[in-house]
N, C-alpha and C positions, 0 to 999 in steps of 0.2 A: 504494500500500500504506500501512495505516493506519500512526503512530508510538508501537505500543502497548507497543514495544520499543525502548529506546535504546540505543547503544555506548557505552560511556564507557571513556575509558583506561585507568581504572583498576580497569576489572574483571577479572576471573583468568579464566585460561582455562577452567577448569571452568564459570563463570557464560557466560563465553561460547560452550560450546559448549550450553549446556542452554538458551539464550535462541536458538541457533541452531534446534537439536530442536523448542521449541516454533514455532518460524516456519514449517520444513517442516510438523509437523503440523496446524498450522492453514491454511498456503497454498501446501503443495506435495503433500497427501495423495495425491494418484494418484501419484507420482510412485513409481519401483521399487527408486531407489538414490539415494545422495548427488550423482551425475554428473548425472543425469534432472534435480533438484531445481533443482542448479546450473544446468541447462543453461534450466531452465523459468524462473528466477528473472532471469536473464542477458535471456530473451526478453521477460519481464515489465517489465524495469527496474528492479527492486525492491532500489533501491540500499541499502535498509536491511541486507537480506538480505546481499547480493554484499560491503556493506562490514564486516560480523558475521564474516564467512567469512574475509575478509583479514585481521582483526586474531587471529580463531582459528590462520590460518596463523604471521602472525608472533610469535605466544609460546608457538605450539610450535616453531617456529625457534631462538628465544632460550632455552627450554626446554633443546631439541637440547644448544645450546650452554654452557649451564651445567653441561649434564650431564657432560659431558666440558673443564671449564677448568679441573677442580682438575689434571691431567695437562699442563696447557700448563705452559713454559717457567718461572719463577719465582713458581707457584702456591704458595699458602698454605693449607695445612691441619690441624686440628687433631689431636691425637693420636689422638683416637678417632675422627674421618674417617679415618686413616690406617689406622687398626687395623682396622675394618670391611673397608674395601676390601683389605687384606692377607689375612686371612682369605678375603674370597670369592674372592681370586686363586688362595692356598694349597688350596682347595678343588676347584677349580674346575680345578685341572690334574695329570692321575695321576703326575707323574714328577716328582723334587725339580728337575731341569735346569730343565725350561719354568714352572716356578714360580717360582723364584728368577731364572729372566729376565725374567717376567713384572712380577717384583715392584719389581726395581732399576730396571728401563726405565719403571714405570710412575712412582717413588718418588725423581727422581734429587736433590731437596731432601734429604731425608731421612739422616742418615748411616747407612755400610755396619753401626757397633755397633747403634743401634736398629732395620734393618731384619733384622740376623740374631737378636737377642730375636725379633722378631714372628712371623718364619717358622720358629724351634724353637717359640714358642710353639703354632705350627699345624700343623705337618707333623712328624707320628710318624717321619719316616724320615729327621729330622733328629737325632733323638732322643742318636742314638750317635757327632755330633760335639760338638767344645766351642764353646764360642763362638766362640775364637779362629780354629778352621776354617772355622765359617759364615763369618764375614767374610774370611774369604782364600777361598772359594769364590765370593761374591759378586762379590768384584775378580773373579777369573778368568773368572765368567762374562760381565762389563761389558768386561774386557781383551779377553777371546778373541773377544768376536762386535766389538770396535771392529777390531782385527786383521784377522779374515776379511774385513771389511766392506770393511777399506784394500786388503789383498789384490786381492779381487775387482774391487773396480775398477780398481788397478795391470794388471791384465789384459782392460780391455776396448781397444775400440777409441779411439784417441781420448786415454787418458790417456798423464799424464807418464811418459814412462819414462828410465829410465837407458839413458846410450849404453853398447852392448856394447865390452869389451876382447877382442875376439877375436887372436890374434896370426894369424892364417893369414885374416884378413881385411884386414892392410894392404897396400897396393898399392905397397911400397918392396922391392921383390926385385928 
């Protein structure tokens, strides 16, 4: 296969999937699907093609991953990254509970007074607390599901538990 197409590192995904597009169409045209392509390109050797494809794979990978790093662990973000995503959380869930757990769990850099601004700012049925309630709602609902959480597992198989005091279960009679 000719080199009328190069990879280069540092092309974006976009250029690489449209330099992909042009390869099938030029040398995979019978082909039915993206599988077919692949599978016909694979048969060919057309390691121009097979290595276009790989590096399409991994920066949608990396993609993937950036999409979702501002929610890792001591993610930094700006206040209107924040705000945006607040909103589309506040939005995006009918009931103030699953929003406001949405939002704390999604937000835990952030402090409880700026995220209870954002979520009166967005949700009307916040409307008829004060500030000072959003954020004693916010604790309780970060409180109440660390709680359950601890609960629930306290009662699986397998964890720590406290030895019982039962008195009709010691064996000095």
């Amino acid at each position: 296969m000719g080199d009328s197409q190069s990879i280069k590192q540092h092309q974006t995904l976009p250029e690489l999937e449209a330099a992909l597009a042009t390869m099938v169409h030029e040398r995979y045209f019978e082909a039915e699907s993206d599988t077919e392509a692949e599978s016909q390109a694979f048969e060919a050797r057309d390691c121009e093609y097979l290595m276009t494809r790989i590096r399409c794979l991994e920066l949608s990978l990396k993609a993937a991953d950036e999409d979702l790093a501002w929610i890792g662990p001591g993610a930094k973000s700006s206040p209107a990254q924040s705000l945006r995503r607040i909103k589309a959380l506040c939005g995006r869930y009918p009931d103030l509970f699953s929003a406001m757990q949405a939002v704390v769990v999604t937000h835990p850099g952030v402090s409880r007074d700026m995220l209870a601004m954002a979520v009166k700012q967005f949700r009307r049925d916040a409307d008829a607390y004060s500030q000072e309630d959003v954020v004693g709602l916010l604790t309780c609902v970060t409180n109440g599901a660390l709680q359950a959480f601890e609960a629930v597992l306290r009662t699986r198989k397998g964890a720590d538990r406290k030895a019982a005091s039962l008195p009709w279960g010691k064996s000095t009679d």
